[in-house]
Backbone atoms as SQL, in Angstrom:
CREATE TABLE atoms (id INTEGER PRIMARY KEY, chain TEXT, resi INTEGER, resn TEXT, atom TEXT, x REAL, y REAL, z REAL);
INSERT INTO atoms VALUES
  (1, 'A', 1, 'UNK', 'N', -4.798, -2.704, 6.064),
  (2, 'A', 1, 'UNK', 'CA', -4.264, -3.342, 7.241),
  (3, 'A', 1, 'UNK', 'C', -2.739, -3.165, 7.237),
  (4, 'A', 2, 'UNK', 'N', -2.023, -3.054, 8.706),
  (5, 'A', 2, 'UNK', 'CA', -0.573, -2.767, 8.435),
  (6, 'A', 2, 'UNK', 'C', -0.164, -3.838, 9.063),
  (7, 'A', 3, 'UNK', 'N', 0.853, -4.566, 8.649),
  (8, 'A', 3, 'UNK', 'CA', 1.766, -5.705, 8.790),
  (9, 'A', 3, 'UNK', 'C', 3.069, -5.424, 8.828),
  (10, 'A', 4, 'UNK', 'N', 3.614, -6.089, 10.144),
  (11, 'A', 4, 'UNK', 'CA', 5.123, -5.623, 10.308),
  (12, 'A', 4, 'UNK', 'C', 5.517, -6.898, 10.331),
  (13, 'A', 5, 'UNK', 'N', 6.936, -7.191, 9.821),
  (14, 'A', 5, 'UNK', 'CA', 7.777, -8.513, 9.501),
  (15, 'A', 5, 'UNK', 'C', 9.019, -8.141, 9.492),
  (16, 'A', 6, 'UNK', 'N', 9.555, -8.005, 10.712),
  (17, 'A', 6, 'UNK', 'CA', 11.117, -7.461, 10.634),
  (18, 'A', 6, 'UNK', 'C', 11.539, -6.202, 10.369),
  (19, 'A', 7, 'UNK', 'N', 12.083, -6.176, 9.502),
  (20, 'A', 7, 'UNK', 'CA', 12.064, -4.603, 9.292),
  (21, 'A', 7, 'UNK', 'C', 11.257, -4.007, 8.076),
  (22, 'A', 8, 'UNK', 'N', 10.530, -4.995, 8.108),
  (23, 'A', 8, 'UNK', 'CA', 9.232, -4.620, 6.941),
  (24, 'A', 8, 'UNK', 'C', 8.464, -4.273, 7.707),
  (25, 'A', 9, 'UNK', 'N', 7.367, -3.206, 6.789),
  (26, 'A', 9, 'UNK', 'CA', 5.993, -2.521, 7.689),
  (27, 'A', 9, 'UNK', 'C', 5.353, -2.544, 6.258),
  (28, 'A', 10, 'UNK', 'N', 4.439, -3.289, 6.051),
  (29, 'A', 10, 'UNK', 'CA', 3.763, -3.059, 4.932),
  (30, 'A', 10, 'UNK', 'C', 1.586, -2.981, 5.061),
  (31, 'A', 11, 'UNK', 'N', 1.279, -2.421, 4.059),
  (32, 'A', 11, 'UNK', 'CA', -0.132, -2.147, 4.219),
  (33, 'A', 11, 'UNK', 'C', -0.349, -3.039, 3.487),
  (34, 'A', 12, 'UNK', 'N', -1.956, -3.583, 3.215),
  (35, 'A', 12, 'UNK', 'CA', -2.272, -5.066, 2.677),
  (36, 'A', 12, 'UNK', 'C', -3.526, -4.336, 2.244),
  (37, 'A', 13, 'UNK', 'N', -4.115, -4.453, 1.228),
  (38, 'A', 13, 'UNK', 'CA', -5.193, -3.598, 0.645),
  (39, 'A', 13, 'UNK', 'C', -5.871, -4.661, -0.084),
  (40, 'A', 14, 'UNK', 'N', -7.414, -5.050, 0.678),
  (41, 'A', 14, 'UNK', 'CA', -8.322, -6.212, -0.212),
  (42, 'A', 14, 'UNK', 'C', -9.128, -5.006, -1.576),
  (43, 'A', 15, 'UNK', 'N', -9.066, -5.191, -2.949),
  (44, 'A', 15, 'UNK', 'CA', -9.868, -4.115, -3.901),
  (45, 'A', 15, 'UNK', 'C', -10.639, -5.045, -4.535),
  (46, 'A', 16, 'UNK', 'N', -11.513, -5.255, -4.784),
  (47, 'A', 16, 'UNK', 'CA', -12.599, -5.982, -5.304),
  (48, 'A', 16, 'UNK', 'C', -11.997, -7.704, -4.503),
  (49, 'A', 17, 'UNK', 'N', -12.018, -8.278, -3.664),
  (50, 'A', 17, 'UNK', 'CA', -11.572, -9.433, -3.494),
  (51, 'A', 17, 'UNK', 'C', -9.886, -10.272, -3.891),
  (52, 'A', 18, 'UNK', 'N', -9.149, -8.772, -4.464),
  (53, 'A', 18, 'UNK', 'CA', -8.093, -9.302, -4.831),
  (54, 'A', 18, 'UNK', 'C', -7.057, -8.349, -3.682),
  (55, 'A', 19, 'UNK', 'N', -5.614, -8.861, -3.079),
  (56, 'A', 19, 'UNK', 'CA', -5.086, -8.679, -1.935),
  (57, 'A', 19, 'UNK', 'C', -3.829, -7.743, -2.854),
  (58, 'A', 20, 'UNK', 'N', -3.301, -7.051, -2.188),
  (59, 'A', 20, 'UNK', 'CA', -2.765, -5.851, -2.900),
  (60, 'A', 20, 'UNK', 'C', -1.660, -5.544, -2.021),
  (61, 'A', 21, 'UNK', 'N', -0.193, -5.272, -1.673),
  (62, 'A', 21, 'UNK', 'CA', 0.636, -4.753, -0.688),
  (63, 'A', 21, 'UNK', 'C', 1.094, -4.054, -1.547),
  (64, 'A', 22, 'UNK', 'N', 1.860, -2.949, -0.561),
  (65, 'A', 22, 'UNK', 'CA', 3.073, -2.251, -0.874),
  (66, 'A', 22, 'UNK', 'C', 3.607, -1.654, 0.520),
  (67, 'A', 23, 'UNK', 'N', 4.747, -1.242, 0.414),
  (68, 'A', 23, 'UNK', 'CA', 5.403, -0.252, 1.529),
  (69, 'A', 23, 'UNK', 'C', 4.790, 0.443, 2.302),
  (70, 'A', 24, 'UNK', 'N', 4.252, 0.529, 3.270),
  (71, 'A', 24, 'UNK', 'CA', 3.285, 1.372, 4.318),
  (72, 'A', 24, 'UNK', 'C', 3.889, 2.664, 4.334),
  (73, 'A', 25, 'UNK', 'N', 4.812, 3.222, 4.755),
  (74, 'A', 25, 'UNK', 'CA', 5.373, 4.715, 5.015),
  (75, 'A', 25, 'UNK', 'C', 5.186, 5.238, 3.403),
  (76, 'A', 26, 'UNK', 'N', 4.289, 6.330, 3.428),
  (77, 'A', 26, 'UNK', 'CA', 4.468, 7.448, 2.316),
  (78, 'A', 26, 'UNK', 'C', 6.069, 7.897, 2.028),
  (79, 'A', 27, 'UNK', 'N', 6.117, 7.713, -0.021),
  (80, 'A', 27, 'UNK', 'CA', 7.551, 7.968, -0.349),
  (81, 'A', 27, 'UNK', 'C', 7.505, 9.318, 0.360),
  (82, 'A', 28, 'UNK', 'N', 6.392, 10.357, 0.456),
  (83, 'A', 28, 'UNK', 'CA', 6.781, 11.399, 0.746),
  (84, 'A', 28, 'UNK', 'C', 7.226, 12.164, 1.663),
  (85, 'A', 29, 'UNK', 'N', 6.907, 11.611, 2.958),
  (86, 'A', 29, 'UNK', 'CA', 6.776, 11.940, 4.930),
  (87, 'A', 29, 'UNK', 'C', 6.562, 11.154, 5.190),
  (88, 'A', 30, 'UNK', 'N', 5.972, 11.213, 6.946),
  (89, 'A', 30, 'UNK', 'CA', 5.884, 9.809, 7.228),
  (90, 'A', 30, 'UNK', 'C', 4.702, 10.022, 7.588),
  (91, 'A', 31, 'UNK', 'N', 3.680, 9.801, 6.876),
  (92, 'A', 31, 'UNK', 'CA', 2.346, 9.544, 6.355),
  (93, 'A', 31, 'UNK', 'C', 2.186, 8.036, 6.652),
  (94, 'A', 32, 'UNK', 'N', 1.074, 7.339, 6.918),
  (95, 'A', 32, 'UNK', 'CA', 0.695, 5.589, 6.949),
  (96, 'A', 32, 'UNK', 'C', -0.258, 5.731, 5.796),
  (97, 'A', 33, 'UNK', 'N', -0.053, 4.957, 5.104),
  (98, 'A', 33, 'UNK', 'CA', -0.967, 4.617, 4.118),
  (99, 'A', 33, 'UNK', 'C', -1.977, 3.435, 4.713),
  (100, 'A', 34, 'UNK', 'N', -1.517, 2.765, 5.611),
  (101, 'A', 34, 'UNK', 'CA', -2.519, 1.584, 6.126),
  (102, 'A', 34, 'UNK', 'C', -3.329, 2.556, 6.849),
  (103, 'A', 35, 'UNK', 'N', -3.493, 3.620, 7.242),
  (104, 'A', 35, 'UNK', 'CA', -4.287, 5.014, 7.697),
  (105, 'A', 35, 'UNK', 'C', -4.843, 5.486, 6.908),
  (106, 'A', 36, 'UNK', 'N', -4.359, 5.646, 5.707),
  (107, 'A', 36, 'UNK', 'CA', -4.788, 6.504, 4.821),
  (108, 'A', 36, 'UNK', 'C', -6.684, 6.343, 4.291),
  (109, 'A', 37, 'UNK', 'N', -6.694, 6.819, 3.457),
  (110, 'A', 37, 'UNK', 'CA', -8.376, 6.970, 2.938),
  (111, 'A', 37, 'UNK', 'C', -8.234, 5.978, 1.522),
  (112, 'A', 38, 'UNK', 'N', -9.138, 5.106, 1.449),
  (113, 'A', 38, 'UNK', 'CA', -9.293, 4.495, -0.038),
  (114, 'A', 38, 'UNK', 'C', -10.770, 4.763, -0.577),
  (115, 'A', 39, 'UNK', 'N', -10.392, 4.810, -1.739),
  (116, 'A', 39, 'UNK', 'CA', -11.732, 4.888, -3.062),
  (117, 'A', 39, 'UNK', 'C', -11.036, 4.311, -4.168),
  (118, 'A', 40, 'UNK', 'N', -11.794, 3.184, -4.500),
  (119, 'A', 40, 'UNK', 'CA', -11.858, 2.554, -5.527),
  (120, 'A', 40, 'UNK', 'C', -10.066, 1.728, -5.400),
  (121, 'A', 41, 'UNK', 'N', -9.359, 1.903, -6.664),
  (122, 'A', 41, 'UNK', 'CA', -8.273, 1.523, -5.651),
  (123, 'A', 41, 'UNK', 'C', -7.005, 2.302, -5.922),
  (124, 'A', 42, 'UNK', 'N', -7.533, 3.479, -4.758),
  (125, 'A', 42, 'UNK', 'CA', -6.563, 5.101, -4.784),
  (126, 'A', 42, 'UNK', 'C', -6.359, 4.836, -3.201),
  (127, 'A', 43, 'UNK', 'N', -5.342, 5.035, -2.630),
  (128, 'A', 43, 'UNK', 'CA', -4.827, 5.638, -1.729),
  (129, 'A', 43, 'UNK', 'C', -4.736, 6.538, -1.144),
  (130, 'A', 44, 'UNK', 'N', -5.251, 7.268, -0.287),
  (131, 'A', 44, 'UNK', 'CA', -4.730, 8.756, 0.263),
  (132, 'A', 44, 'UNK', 'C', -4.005, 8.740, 1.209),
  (133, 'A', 45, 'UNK', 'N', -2.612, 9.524, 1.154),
  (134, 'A', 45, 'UNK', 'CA', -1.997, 9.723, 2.311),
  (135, 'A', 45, 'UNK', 'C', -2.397, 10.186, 3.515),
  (136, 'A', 46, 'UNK', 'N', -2.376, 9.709, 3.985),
  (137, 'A', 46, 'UNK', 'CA', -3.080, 10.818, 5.937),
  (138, 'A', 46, 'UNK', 'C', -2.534, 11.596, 6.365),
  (139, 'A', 47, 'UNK', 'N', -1.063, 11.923, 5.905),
  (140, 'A', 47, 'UNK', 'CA', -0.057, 13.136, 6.036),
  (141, 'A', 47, 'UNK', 'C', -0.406, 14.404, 4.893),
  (142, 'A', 48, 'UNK', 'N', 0.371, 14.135, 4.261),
  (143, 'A', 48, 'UNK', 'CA', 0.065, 15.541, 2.887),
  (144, 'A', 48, 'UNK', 'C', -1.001, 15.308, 1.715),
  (145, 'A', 49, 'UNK', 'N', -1.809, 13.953, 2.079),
  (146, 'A', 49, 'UNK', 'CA', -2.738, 13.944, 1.042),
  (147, 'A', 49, 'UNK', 'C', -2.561, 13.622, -0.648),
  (148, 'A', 50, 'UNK', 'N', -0.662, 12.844, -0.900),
  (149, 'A', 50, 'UNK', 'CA', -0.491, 12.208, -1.997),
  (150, 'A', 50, 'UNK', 'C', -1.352, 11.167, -2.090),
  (151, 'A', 51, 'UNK', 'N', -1.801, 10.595, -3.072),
  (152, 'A', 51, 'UNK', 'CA', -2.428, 9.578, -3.945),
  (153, 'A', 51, 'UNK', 'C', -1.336, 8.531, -4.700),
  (154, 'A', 52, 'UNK', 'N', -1.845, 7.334, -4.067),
  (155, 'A', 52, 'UNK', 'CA', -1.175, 6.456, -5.185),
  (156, 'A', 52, 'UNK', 'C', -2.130, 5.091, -5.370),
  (157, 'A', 53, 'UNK', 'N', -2.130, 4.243, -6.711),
  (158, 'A', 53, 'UNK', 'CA', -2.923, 3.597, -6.756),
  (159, 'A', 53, 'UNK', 'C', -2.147, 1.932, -6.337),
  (160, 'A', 54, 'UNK', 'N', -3.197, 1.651, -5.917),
  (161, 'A', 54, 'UNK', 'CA', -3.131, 0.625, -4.928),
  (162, 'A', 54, 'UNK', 'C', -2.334, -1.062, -5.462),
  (163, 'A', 55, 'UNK', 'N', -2.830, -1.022, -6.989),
  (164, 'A', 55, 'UNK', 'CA', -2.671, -2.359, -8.028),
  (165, 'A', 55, 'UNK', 'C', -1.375, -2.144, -8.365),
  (166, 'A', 56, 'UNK', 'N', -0.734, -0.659, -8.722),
  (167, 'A', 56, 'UNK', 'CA', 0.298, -0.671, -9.437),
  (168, 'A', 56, 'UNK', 'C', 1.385, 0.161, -8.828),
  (169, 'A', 57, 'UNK', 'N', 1.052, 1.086, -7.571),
  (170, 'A', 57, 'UNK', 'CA', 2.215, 1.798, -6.842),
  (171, 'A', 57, 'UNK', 'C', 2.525, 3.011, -7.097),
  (172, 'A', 58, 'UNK', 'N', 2.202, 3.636, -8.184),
  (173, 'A', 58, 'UNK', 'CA', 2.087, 4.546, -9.464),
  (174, 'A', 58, 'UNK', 'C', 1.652, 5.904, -8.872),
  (175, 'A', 59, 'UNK', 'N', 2.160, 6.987, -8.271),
  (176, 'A', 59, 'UNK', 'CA', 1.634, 8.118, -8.268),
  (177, 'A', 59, 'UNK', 'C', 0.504, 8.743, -8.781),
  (178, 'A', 60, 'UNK', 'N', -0.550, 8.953, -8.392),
  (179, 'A', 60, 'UNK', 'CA', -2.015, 8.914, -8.841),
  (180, 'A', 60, 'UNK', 'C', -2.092, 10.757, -8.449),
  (181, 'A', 61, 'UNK', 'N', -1.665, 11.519, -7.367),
  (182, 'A', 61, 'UNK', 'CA', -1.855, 13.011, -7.181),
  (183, 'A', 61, 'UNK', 'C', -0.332, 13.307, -6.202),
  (184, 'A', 62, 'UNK', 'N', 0.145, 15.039, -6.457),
  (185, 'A', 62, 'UNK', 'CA', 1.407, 14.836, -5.455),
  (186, 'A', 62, 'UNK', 'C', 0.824, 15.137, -4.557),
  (187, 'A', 63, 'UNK', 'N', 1.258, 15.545, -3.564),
  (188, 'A', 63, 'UNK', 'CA', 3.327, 16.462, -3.422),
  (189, 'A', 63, 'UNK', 'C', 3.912, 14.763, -3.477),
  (190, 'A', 64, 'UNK', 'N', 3.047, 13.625, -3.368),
  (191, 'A', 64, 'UNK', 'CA', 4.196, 12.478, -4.084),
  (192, 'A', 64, 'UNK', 'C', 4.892, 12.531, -5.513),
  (193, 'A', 65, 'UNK', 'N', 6.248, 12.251, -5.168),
  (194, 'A', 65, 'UNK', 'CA', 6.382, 11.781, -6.531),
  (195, 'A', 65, 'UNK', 'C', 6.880, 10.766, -7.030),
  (196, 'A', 66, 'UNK', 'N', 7.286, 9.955, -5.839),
  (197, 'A', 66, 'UNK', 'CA', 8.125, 8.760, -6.040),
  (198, 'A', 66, 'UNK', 'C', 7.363, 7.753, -5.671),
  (199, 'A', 67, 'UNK', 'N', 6.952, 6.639, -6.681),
  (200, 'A', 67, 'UNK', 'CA', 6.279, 5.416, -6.608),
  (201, 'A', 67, 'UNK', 'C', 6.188, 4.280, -5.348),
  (202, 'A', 68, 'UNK', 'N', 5.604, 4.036, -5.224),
  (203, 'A', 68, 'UNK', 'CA', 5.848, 3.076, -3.836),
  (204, 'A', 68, 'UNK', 'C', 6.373, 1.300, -4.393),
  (205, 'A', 69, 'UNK', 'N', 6.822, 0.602, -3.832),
  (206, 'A', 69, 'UNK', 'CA', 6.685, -0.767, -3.808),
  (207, 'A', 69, 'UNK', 'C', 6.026, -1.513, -3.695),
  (208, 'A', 70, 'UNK', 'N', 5.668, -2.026, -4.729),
  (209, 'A', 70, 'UNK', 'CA', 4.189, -3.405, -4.707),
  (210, 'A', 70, 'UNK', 'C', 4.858, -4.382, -4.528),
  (211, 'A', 71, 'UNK', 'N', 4.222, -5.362, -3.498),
  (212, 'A', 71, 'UNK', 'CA', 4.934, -6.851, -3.485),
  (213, 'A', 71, 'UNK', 'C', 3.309, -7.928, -4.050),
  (214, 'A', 72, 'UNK', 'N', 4.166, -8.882, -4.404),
  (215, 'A', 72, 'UNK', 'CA', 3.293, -10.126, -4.676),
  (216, 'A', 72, 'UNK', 'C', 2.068, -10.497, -4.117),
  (217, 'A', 73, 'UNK', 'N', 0.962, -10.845, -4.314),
  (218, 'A', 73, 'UNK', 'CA', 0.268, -11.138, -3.071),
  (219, 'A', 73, 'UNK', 'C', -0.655, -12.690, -3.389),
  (220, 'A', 74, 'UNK', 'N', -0.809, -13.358, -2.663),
  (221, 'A', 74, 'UNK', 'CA', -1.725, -14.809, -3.080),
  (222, 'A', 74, 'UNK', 'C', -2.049, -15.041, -2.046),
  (223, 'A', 75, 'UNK', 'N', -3.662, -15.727, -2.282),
  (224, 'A', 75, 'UNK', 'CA', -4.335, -16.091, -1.033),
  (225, 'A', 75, 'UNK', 'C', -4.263, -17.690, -0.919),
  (226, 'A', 76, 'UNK', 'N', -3.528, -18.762, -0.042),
  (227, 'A', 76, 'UNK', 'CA', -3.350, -19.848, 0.299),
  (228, 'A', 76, 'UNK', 'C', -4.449, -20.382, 1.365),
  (229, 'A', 77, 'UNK', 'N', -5.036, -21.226, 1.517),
  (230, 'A', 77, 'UNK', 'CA', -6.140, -21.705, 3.005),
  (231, 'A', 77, 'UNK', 'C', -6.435, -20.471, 3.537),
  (232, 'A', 78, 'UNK', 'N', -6.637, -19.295, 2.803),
  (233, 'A', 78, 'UNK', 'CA', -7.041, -18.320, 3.781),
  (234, 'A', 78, 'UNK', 'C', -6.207, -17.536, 4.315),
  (235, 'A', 79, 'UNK', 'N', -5.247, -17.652, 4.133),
  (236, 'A', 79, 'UNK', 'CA', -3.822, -16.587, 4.284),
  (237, 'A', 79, 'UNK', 'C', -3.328, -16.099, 3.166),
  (238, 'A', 80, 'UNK', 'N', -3.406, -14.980, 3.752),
  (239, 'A', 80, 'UNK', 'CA', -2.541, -13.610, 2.422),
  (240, 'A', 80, 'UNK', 'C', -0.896, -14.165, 2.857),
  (241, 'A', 81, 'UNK', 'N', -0.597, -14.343, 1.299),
  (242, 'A', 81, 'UNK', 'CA', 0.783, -14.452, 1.546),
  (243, 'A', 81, 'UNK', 'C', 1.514, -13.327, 0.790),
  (244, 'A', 82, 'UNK', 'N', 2.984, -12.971, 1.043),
  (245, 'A', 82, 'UNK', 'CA', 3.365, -12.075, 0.354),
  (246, 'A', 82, 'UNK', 'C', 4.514, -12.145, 0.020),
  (247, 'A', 83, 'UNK', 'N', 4.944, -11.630, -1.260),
  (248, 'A', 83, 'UNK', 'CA', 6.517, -12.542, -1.907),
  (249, 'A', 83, 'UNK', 'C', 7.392, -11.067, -1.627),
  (250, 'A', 84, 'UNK', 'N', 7.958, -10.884, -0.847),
  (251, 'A', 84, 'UNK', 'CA', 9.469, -9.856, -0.592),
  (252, 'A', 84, 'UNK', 'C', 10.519, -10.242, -0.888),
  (253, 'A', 85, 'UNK', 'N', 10.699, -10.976, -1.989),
  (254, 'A', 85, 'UNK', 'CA', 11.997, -11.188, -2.068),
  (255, 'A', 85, 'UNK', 'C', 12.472, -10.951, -3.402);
């Protein structure tokens, strides 16, 4: 799912019941990862087809090579919350 908050745009990724963000725009182009393809909890870019994994941000296949940003995530009454700061 993609979530915009100012000048944040971030993707929100549920992997076994646990809530997962990071930076939506691929480090590499401008690829959406909230587009992208998931298995298990891999990422595919929808642009050039980098991989990154979803828990840790971590370059998983290139032409990425630069890690993405994971933010915090906790589920409150049913709302994903997310710590950016």
């Amino acid at each position: 799912m993609r979530v915009e908050s100012g000048d944040l745009v971030l993707a929100v990724f549920n992997v076994g019941g646990v809530f997962y963000v990071m930076n939506d725009a691929c480090t590499h182009g401008p690829g959406s990862l909230s587009e992208g393809y998931i298995e298990d909890d891999i990422v595919e870019c929808n642009f050039h087809n980098g991989q990154f994994n979803i828990r840790t941000g971590e370059v998983v296949s290139p032409p990425c090579m630069i890690a993405q940003t994971v933010y915090p995530a906790i589920v409150e009454g049913g709302t994903v919350m997310i710590d950016v700061g």
